[in-house]
Steps between C-alpha positions, in 0.01 A plus 500: 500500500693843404460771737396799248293472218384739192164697551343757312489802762284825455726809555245781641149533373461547107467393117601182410860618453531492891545098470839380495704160576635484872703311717365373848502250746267129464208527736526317774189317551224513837392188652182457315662632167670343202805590297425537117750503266334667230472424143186709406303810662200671385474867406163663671350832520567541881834458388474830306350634744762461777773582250319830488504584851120415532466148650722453769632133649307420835705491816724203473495424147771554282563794311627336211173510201320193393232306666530153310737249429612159383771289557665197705514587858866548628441467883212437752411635842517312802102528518429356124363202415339331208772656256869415444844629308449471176104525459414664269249807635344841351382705787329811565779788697457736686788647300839438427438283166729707226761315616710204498360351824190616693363406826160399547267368765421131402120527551518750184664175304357310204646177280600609128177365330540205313712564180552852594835659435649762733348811297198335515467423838654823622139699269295337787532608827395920458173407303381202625539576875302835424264382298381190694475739806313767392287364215443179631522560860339870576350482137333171583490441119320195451436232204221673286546800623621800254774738501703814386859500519676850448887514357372134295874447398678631760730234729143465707267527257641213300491301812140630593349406126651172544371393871156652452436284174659191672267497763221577293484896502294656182818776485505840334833687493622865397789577344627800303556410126335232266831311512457461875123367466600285276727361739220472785283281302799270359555455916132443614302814494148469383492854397796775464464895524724790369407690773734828237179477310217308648349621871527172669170559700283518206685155363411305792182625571431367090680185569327446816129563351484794771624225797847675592758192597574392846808592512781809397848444601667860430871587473398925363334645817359860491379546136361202511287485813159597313498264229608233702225520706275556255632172314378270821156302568340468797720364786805573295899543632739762338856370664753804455833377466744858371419819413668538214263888410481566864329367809273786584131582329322816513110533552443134533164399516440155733180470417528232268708331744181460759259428241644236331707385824855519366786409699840754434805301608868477430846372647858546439730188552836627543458607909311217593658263767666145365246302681219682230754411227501197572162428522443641154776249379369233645138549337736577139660150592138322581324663203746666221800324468309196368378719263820572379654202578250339219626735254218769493507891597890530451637835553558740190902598473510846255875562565781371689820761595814380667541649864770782347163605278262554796458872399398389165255274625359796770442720130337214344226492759507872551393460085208282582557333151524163612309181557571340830774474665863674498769252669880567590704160461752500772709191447 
């Protein structure tokens, strides 16, 4: 085990140009955490956003951006059990993951999936440990139920389409060209809106015969508020994940929330306590890694940069011109 490894480390708040190759010591790792060594790591938006000076690390965490990995663990804490050297493991962090080991608490630990390479494996964690919490778990999104999905091709929406039409979700998604749409239906979407020219309200209320759908997961905030609610049925869920516009509204009107008994929820993963983690892994274990593990709902790479390129891959999603996920390969 070498003593310093190669991590990509964010000097002061800024652009993309801010990201450069550094030299640090390996993590060491706590009793109930593991010792990647890392071969892939995901590029997300809170990434950007803590680049930017926006999205700080919680207490504890390392400072070091990204927030999924794979790899082969290195080392175990005294407390683990159930994994071993040499598993290989992608895992949701709590930071620390551009980098050529990361620590992680073992609860937040899943198997590669069956045929799954490390790029592959390393798309998962982000998306499907927020999506299975907040559109399954707060959204309650059940089979025969319908729903809208903002951001349809984004690293969530990808994994949203596919989960909601796996367990038997009629699914309508937004996304902002006809390229994009396209790409919603080829990955399960029953219906796909260019929300640049289409108003998505008036879409689903059409689609829906006047019903509204059970269910909006939304990634936009502020700007969208209105329509969102307007796009619901009676005992529907809008789950707010980001606020990519904004999180405030002005002259709201909650009417429509009494009469037609809408619930307004939302969650954010990243402070939440490993024991929560883990529970969301082990329902991903129980109910979506077979899934996958069959071959069905695999994760959508768009690009892949070398660790040196992280700033590249920080302007590609600043762009918003790709399809799924943007990886780093590590080694």
């Amino acid at each position: 085990m070498p003593n310093t490894m190669t991590y990509v480390q964010a000097n002061g708040a800024g652009g993309p140009e801010v990201l450069g190759l550094a030299t640090g010591p390996v993590p060491v790792p706590k009793p109930d955490e593991v010792l990647i060594r890392v071969h892939a790591a995901g590029v997300n938006r809170p990434d950007v956003a803590q680049r930017q000076g926006s999205y700080p690390p919680p207490p504890g965490a390392s400072p070091i951006l990204g927030l999924e990995v794979a790899g082969e663990v290195a080392a175990i804490g005294d407390q683990v059990t159930g994994l071993a050297v040499g598993d290989r493991v992608c895992a949701l962090a709590n930071g620390g993951g551009y980098a050529e080991y990361c620590a992680v608490p073992a609860a937040q630990c899943l198997p590669w999936p069956t045929g799954y390479d490390a790029i592959k494996a390393g798309a998962l964690p982000e998306t499907a440990f927020t999506v299975w919490a907040n559109l399954f778990q707060r959204g309650r999104l059940a089979k025969g139920e319908t729903v809208l999905l903002h951001g349809g091709t984004s690293g969530i929406g990808v994994t949203a389409i596919q989960l909601a039409h796996e367990f038997g979700a009629r699914v309508f998604a937004t996304a902002g060209s006809d390229d994009k749409c396209a790409a919603c239906l080829r990955l399960g979407a029953d219906a796909a809106i260019n929300y640049r020219t289409q108003d998505f309200a008036a879409e689903v209320k059409t689609l829906t015969e006047g019903r509204g759908v059970n269910v909006v997961l939304d990634m936009v905030g502020g700007p969208y508020m209105a329509r969102n609610i307007r796009s619901l049925g009676m005992d529907g869920r809008l789950v707010l994940i980001a606020f990519l516009q904004g999180s405030k509204v002005q002259d709201f009107d909650f009417v429509q929330v009494m009469v037609r008994r809408l619930t307004i929820t939302g969650s954010t993963m990243r402070p939440r306590t490993t024991a929560q983690k883990g529970a969301i892994a082990a329902e991903l274990r129980d109910k979506v890694w077979p899934v996958l593990d069959a071959g069905r709902c695999p994760p959508v790479i768009h690009a892949t940069f070398p660790l040196a390129q992280a700033a590249e891959a920080h302007r590609l999603m600043e762009s918003s011109q790709h399809i799924g996920k943007i990886m780093l390969s590590v080694g």
